[in-house]
C-alpha positions as CSV (number, residue, x, y, z in Angstrom):
1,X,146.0,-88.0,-78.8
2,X,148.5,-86.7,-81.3
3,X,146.7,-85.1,-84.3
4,X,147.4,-86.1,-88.3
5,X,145.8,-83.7,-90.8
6,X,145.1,-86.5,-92.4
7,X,143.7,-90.2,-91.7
8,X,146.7,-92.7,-90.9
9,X,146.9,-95.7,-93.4
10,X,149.1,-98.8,-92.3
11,X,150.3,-100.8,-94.2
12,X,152.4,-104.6,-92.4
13,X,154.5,-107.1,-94.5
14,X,154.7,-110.0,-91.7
15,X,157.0,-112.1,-93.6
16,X,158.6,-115.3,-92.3
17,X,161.5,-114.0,-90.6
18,X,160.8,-110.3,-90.6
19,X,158.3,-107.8,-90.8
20,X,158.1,-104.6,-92.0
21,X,155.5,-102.0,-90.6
22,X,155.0,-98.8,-92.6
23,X,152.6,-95.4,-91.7
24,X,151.7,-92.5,-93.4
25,X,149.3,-89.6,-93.5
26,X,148.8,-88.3,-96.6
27,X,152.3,-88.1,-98.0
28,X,153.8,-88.0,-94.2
29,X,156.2,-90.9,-93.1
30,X,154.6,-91.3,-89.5
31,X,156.3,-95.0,-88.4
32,X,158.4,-97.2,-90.3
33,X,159.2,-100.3,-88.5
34,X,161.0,-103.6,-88.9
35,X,161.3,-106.2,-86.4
36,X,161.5,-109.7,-85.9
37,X,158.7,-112.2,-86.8
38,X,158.7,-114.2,-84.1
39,X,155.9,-115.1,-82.2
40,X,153.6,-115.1,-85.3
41,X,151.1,-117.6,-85.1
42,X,148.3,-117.1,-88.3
43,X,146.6,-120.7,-87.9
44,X,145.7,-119.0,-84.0
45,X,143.1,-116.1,-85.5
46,X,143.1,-114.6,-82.1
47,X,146.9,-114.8,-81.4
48,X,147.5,-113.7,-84.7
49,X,145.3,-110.4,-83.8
50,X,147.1,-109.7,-80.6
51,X,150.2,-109.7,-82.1
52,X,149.3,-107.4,-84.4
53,X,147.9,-105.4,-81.7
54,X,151.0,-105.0,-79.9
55,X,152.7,-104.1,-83.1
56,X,150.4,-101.1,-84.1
57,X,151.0,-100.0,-79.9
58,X,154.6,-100.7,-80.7
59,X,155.5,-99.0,-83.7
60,X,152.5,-96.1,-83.9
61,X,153.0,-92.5,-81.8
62,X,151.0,-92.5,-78.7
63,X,147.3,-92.4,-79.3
64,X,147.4,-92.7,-82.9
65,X,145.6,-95.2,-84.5
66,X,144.7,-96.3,-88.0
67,X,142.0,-95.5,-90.5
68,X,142.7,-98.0,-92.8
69,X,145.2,-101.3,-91.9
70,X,146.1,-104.0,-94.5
71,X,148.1,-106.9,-93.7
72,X,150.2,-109.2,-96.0
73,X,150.7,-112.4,-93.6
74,X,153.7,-115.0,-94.0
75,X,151.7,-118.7,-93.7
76,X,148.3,-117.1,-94.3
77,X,147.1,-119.5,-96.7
78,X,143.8,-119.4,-97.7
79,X,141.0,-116.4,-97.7
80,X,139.2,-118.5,-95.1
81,X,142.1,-118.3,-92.5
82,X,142.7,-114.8,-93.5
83,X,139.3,-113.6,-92.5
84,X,139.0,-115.3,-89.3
85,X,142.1,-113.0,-88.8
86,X,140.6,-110.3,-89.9
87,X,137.6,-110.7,-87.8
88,X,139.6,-111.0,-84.6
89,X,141.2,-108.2,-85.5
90,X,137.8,-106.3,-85.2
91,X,137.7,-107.4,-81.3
92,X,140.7,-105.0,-81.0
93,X,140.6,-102.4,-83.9
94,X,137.9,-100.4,-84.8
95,X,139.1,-99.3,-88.5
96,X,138.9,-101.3,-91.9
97,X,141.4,-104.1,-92.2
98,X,142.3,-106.6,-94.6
99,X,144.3,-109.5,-94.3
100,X,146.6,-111.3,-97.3
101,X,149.2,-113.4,-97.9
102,X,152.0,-111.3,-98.2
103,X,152.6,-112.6,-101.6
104,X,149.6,-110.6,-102.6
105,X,151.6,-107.3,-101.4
106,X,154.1,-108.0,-104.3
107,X,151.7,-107.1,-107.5
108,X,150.2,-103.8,-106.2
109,X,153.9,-103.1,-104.3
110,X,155.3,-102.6,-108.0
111,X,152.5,-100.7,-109.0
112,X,150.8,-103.4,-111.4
113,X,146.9,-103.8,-111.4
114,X,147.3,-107.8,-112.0
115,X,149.9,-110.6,-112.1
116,X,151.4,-113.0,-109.8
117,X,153.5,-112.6,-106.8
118,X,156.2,-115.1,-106.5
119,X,157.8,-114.9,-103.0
120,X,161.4,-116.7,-102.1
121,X,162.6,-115.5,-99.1
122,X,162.9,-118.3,-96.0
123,X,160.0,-120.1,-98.1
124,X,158.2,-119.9,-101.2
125,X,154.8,-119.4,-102.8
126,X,153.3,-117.9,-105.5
127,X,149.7,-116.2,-105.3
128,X,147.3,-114.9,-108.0
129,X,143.9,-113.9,-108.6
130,X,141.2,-116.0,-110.7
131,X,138.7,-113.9,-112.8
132,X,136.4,-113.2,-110.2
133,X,139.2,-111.9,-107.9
134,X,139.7,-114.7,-106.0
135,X,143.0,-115.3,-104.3
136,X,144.8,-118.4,-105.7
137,X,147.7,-119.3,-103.8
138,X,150.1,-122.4,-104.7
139,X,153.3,-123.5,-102.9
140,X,154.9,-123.2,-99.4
141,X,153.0,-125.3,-97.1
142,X,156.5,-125.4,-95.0
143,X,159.9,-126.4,-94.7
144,X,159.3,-129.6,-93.7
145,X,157.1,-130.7,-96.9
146,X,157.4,-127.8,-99.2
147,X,158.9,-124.4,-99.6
148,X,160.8,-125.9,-102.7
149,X,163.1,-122.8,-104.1
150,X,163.1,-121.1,-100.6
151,X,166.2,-120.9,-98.3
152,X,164.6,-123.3,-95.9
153,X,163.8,-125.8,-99.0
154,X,167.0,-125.1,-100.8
155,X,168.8,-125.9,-97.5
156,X,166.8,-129.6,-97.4
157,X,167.6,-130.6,-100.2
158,X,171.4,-130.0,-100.1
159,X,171.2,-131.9,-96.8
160,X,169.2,-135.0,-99.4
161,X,171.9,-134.3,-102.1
162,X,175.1,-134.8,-99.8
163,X,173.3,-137.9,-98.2
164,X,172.2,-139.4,-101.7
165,X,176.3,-139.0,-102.5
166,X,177.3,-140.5,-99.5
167,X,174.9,-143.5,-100.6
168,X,177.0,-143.8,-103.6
169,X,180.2,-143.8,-101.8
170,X,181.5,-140.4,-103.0
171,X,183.8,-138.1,-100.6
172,X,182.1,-135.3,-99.3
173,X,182.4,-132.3,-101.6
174,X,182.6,-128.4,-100.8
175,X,178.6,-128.3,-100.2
176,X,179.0,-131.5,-97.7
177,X,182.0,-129.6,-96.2
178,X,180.0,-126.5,-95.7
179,X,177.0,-128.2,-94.2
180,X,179.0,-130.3,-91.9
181,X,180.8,-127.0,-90.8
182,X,177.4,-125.1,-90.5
183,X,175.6,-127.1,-88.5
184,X,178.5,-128.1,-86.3
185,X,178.3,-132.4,-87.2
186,X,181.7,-134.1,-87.8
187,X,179.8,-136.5,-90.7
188,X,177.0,-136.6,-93.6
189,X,175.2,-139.2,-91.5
190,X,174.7,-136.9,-88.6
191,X,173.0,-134.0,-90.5
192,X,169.9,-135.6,-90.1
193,X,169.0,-135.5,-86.6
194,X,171.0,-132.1,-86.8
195,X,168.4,-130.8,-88.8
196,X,165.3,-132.8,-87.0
197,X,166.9,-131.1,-83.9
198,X,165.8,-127.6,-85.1
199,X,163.3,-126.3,-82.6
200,X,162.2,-123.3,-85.5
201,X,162.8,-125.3,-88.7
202,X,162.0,-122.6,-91.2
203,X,164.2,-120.4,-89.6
204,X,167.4,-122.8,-88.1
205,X,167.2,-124.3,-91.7
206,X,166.7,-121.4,-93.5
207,X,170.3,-119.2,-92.4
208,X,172.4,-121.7,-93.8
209,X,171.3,-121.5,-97.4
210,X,174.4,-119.4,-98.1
211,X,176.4,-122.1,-97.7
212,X,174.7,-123.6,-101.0
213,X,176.0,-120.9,-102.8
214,X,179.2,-120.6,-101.6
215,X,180.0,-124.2,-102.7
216,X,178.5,-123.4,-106.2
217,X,180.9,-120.7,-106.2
218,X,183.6,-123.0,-105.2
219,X,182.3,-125.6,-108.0
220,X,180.2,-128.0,-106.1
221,X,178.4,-130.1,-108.4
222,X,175.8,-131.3,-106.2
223,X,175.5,-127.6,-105.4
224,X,174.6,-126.4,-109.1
225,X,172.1,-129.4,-109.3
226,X,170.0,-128.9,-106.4
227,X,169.7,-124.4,-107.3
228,X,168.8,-125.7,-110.6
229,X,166.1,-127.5,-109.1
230,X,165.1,-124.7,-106.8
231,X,165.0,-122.7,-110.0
232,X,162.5,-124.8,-111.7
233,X,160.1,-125.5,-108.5
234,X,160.0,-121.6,-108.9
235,X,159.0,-121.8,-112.1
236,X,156.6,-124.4,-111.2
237,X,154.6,-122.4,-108.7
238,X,153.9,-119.8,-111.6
239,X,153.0,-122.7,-114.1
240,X,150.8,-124.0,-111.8
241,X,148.7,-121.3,-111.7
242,X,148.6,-121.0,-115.6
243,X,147.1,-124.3,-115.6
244,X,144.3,-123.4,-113.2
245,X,143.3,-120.5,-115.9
246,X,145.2,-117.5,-114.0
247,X,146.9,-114.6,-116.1
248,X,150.8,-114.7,-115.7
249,X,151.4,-112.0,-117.7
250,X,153.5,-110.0,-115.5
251,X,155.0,-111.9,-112.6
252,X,156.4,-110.1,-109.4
253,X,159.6,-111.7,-107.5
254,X,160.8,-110.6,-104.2
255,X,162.2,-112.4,-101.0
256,X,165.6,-112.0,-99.2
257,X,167.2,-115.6,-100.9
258,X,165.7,-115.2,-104.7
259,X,166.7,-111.7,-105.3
260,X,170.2,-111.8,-103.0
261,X,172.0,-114.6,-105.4
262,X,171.7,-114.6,-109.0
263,X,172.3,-118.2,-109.5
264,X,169.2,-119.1,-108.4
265,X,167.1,-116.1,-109.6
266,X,169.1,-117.1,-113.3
267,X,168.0,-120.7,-112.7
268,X,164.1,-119.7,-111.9
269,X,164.0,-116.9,-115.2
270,X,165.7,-119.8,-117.3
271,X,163.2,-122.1,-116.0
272,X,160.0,-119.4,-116.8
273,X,161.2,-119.2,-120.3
274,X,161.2,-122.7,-121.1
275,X,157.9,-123.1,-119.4
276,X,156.3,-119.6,-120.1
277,X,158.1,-117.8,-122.6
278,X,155.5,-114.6,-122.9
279,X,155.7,-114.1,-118.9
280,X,157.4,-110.9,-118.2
281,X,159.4,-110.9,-115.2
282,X,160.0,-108.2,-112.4
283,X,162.5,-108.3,-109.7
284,X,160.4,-106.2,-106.9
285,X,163.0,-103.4,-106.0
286,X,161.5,-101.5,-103.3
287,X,160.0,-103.1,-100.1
288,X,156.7,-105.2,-100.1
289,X,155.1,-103.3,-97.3
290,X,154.6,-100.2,-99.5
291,X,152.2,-103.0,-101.6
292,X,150.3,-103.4,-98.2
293,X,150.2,-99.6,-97.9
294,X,148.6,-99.5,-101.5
295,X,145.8,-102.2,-100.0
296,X,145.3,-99.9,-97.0
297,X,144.4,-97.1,-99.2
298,X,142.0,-98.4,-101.2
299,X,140.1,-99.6,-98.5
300,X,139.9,-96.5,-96.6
């Protein structure tokens, strides 16, 4: 077994399309690891433990292992599921562990104490903590029914936009051209079962959100309206915890779509201000896992 001089804290950001695995010992870098999400399964406690299993043989040096492990999971969506992870995890790991939604990664991530963590990457949900420290988590739920602001969602409801403007007899427009192109259908009709056809719907969905924003850029009407609307269901996840008594001071935002295209990020802030005007907003600038290796520490 390799030796540390001191104990190894891990810290994993499983997020919806990728996840982020990062090590240290003391100050040391030992792994840093990114690879794809795919096969995470957090509604199967026991799969869900294996995988992370074969992540930490993966990604850590031969015979290392953790002291301290914390875990901010895509889909893990209430502290019920997360602790049946958690306890599977025992089975395999003999070290503290915690398990999160990794939109709880986001507040300690940019060194904050308290606020909320607003996450809208592939999906989107927002997570805070009620006075007792109780997780609160609102939003997501998928991109079939939810993920409203998220690629996925974003992606959705451009496919509902172009069909609601076909209903109204209205020529296809630069979003309706993009979509059409994207998902490789010769009408608006046919997007549908296109996008039923999708065998990873978060994911298949989710990679052709730039296409929204390229036909805002291009002047797309239908294209402004429905980022707009992604903007305020942003704002509504953070509302929403307001109005169950949470504090929303300070309110973390990260994720690959929000952060990557400033219409949308300018539509959710517009959208805060109207609806919570002393809410101070922080664009999360370094990497969420460094929130799970914060977790990790103060559990070891």
């Amino acid at each position: 077994m390799q030796d540390v001089p001191y104990p190894l804290v891990v810290g994993i950001d499983v997020g919806g399309t990728k996840t982020h695995l990062r090590a240290l010992a003391g100050g040391e870098l030992v792994a840093d690891r990114v690879r794809s999400s795919s096969g995470w399964r957090p509604h199967v406690p026991a799969a869900a433990a294996a995988w992370l299993a074969a992540l930490l043989d993966d990604a850590l040096p031969a015979g290392l292992r953790p002291a301290a492990l914390a875990v901010g999971g895509h889909a893990c969506e209430t502290p019920r599921q997360c602790a049946a992870i958690r306890a599977a995890l025992g089975d395999v790991l003999d070290a503290p562990a915690l398990i999160v939604g990794d939109a709880e990664l986001l507040v300690p991530a940019a060194g904050l104490e308290k606020g909320v963590g607003l996450v809208a990457g592939t999906g989107s949900v927002a997570v805070g903590h009620a006075a007792d420290g109780t997780p609160v988590q609102v939003g997501g739920w998928g991109a079939v029914l939810g993920d409203e602001g998220g690629a996925a969602g974003l992606v959705r409801e451009a496919a509902r936009a172009c069909w609601a403007a076909h209903d109204r007899g209205e020529a296809p427009d630069a979003l309706a051209a993009g979509l059409l192109a994207a998902f490789d259908v010769p009408e608006v009709p046919a997007l549908g079962a296109a996008l039923e056809g999708a065998t990873d719907v978060s994911a298949e969905w989710g990679q052709h959100a730039p296409v929204l924003f390229a036909a805002a850029e291009a002047g797309s009407r239908l294209a402004h309206e429905v980022i707009a609307a992604g903007g305020r269901s942003l704002a509504a996840l953070v509302l929403r915890l307001a109005d169950r008594g949470l504090v929303v001071d300070d309110v973390v935002v990260a994720g690959s779509t929000v952060l990557a295209q400033p219409l949308l990020y300018d539509a959710f802030t517009a959208a805060l201000a109207d609806a919570l005007p002393g809410a101070r907003r922080h664009p999360l600038r370094v990497p969420p896992v460094n929130g799970a290796v914060a977790l990790a520490r103060s559990i070891l």
